[in-house]
C-alpha positions as CSV (number, residue, x, y, z in Angstrom):
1,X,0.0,0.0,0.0
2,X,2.6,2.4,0.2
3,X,2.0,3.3,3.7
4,X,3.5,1.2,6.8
5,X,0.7,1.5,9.1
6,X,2.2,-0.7,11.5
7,X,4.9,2.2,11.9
8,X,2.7,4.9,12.0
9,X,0.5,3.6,15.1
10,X,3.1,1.9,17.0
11,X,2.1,4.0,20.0
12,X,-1.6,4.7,20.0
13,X,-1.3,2.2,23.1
14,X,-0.3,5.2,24.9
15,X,-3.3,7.0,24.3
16,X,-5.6,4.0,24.4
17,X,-6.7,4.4,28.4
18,X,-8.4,8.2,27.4
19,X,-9.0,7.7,23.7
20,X,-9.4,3.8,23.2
21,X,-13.3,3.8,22.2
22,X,-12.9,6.4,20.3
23,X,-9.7,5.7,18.4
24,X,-11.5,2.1,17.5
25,X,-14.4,3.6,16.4
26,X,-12.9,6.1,14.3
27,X,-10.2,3.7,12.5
28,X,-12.5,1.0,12.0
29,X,-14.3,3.8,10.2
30,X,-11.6,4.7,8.5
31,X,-10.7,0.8,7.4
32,X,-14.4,0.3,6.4
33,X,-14.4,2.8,4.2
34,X,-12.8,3.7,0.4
35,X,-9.5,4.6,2.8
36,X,-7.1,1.5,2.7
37,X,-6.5,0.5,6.2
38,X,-6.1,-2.1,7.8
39,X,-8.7,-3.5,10.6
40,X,-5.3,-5.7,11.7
41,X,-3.5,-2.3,13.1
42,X,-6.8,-1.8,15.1
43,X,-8.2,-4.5,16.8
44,X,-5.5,-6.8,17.5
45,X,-3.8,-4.5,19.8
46,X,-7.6,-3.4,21.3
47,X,-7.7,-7.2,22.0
48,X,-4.1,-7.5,23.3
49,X,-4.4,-4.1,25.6
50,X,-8.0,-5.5,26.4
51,X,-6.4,-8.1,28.3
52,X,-4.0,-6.5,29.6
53,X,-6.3,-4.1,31.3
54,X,-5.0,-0.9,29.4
55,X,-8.1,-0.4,27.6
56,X,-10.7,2.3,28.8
57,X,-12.3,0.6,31.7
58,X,-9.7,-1.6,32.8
59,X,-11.8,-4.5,33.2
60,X,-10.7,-7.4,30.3
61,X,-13.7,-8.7,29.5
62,X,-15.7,-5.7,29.6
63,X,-13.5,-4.2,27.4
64,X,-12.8,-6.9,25.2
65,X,-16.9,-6.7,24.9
66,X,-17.1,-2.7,24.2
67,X,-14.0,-2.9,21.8
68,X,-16.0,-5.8,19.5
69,X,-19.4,-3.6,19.9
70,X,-17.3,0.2,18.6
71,X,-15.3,-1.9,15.8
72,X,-18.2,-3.6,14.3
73,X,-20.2,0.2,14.7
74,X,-17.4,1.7,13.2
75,X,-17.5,-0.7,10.2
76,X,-20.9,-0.1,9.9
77,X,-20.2,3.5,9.5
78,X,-17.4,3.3,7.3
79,X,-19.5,0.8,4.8
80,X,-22.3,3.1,4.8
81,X,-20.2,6.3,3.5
82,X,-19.0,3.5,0.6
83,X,-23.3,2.6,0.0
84,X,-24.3,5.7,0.3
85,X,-21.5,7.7,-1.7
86,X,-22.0,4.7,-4.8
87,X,-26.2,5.8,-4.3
88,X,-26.1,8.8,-4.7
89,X,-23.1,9.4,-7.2
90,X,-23.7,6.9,-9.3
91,X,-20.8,4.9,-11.8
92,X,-19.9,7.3,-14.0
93,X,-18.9,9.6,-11.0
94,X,-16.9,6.9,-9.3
95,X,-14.9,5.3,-11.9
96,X,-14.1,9.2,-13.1
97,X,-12.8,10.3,-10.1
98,X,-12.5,7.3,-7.6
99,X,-8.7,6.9,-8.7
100,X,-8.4,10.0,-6.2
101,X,-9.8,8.0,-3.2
102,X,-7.9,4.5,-3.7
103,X,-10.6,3.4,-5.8
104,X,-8.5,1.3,-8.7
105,X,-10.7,0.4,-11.7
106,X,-9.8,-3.3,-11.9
107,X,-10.5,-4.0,-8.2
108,X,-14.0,-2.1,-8.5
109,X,-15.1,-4.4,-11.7
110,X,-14.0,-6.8,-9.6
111,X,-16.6,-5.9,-6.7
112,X,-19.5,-5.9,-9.1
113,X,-18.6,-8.8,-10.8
114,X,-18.3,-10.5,-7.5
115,X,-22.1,-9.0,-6.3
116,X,-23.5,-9.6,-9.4
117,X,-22.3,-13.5,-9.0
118,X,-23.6,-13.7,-5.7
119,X,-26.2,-11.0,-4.7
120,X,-26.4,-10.0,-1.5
121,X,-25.1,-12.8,0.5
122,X,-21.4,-11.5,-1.1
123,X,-21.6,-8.4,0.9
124,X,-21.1,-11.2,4.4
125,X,-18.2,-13.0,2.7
126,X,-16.2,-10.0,1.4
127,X,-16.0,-8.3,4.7
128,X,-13.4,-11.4,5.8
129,X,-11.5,-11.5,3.0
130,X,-8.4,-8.7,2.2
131,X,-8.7,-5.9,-0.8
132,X,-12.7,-6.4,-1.6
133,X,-13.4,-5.8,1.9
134,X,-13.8,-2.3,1.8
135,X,-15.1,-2.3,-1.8
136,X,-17.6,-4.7,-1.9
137,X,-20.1,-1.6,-0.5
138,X,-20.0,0.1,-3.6
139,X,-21.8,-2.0,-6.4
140,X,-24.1,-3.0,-3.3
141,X,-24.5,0.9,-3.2
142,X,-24.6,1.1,-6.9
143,X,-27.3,-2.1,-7.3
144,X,-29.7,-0.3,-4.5
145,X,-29.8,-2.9,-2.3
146,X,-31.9,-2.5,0.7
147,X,-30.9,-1.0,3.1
148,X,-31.6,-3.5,5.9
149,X,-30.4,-6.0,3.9
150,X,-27.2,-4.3,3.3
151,X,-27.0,-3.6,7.4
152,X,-27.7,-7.1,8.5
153,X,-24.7,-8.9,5.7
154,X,-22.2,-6.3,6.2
155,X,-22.7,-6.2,9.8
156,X,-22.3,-10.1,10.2
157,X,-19.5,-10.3,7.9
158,X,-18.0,-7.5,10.0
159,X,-18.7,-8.4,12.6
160,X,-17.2,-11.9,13.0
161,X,-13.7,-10.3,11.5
162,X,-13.8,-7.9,14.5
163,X,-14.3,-10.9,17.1
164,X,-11.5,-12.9,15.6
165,X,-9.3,-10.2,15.3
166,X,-10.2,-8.8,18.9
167,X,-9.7,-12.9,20.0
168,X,-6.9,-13.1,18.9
169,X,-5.6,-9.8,20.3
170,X,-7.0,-10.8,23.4
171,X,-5.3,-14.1,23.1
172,X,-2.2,-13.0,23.1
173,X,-2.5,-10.2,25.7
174,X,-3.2,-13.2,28.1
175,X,-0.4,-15.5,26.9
176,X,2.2,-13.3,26.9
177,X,3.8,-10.3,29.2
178,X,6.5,-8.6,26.7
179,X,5.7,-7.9,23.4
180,X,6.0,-5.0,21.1
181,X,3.3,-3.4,18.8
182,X,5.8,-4.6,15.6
183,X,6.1,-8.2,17.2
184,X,1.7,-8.5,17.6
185,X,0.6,-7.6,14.4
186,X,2.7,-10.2,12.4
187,X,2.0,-12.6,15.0
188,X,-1.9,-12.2,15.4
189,X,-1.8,-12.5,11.0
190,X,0.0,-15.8,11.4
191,X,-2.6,-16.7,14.0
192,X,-5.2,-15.9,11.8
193,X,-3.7,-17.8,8.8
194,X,-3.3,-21.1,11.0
195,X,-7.0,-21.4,11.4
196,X,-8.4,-19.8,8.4
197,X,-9.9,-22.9,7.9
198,X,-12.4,-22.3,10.8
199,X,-13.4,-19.0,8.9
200,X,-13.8,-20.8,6.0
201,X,-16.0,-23.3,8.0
202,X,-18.1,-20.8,9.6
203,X,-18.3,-18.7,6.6
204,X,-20.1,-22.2,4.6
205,X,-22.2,-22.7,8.0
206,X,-23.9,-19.0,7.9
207,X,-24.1,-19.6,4.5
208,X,-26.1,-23.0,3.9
209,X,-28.2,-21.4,6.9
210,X,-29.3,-18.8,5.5
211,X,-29.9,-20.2,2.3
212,X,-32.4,-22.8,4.0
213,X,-34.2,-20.6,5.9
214,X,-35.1,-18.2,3.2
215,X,-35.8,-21.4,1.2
216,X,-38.0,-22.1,4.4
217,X,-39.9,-19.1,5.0
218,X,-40.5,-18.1,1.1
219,X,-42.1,-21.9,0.9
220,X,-43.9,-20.6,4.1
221,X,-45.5,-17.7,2.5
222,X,-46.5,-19.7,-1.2
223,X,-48.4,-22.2,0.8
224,X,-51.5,-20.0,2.2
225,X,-52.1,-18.8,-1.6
226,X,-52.4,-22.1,-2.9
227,X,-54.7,-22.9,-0.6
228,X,-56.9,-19.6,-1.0
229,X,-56.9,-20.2,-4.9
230,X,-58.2,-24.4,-4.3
């Protein structure tokens, strides 16, 4: 990216017992959004200083709690500046001048072609995977999907990245007593890379799930009109 983020926020920890809430909210935001950042930087060490008790209240669990509630909000948030800006400015806007906000051509055909593939259900399964993360708002933006719709995917998808990477923060804040902000990230990515496979499983679980119970309930509803037309 051009940019070592890792660098740059090497000592937010300082900061985090005033501003921590904040600071997550804000950069996950930020991540969430057209801005390529990444949610690695941000909850990992909320996790790690969760555990630690250097987080806001002080309390591990109940900030491990608050920090997965502000991420996923902040997500939220940053997704809906992507659906709303794609809404209301339309294609021709974005592909014209979206080069200015980190918004590359190839990796926004790439977004559509992936929601026109899969519909709605690709706006879940993009939020956990690198790149088409962030993107994967706009050609649900530009398609008008429903609103609620959009809310309840993204927020799922987003919100089971920012438990595992708060988990895994947290993990690691409990297992070990010295370690630098350089030495977590890497090591909460390889973490994440060993059991991806769980993602990957969870991510097929959510999925067949949902697909059976709108398979259920649309059966549900097509029933009582047969009967009304016999």
């Amino acid at each position: 990216m051009g940019i070592d983020f890792g660098a740059q926020l090497t000592e937010w920890s300082q900061y985090a017992g005033t501003w921590g809430y904040v600071a997550i909210f804000v950069l996950m935001a930020v991540e969430s959004s057209f801005i390529p950042f990444p949610s690695e930087v941000v909850m990992i060490p909320a996790g790690f200083l969760a555990a630690r008790g250097e987080l806001t209240l002080g309390h591990p669990w109940g900030d491990f709690s608050i920090a997965i509630i502000v991420g996923l909000l902040g997500s939220l948030v940053g997704a809906y500046v992507n659906y709303y800006l794609a809404l209301w400015l339309g294609e021709p806007f974005i592909r014209r001048y979206g080069k200015y906000f980190f918004i590359k051509p190839p990796v926004l055909d790439r977004a559509q072609e992936i929601f026109r593939q899969y519909g709605a259900p690709a706006t879940f399964v993009c939020r956990l995977l690198p790149v088409i993360r962030q993107l994967i708002s706009l050609p649900a933006g530009l398609a008008k999907m429903p609103l609620g719709k959009f809310t309840f995917f993204t927020g799922a998808g987003a919100g089971i990245w920012t438990i595992i990477l708060t988990a895994v923060g947290f993990c690691l804040g409990r297992s070990t007593t010295d370690m630098s902000y350089s030495e977590l990230i890497p090591c909460g990515k390889q973490m994440i890379m060993q059991h991806y496979w769980l993602i990957l499983a969870g991510l097929a679980i959510f999925l067949i799930g949902y697909f059976a119970l709108s398979h259920f309930v649309m059966n549900g509803t097509k029933a009582p009109e047969k009967d009304r037309n016999a």
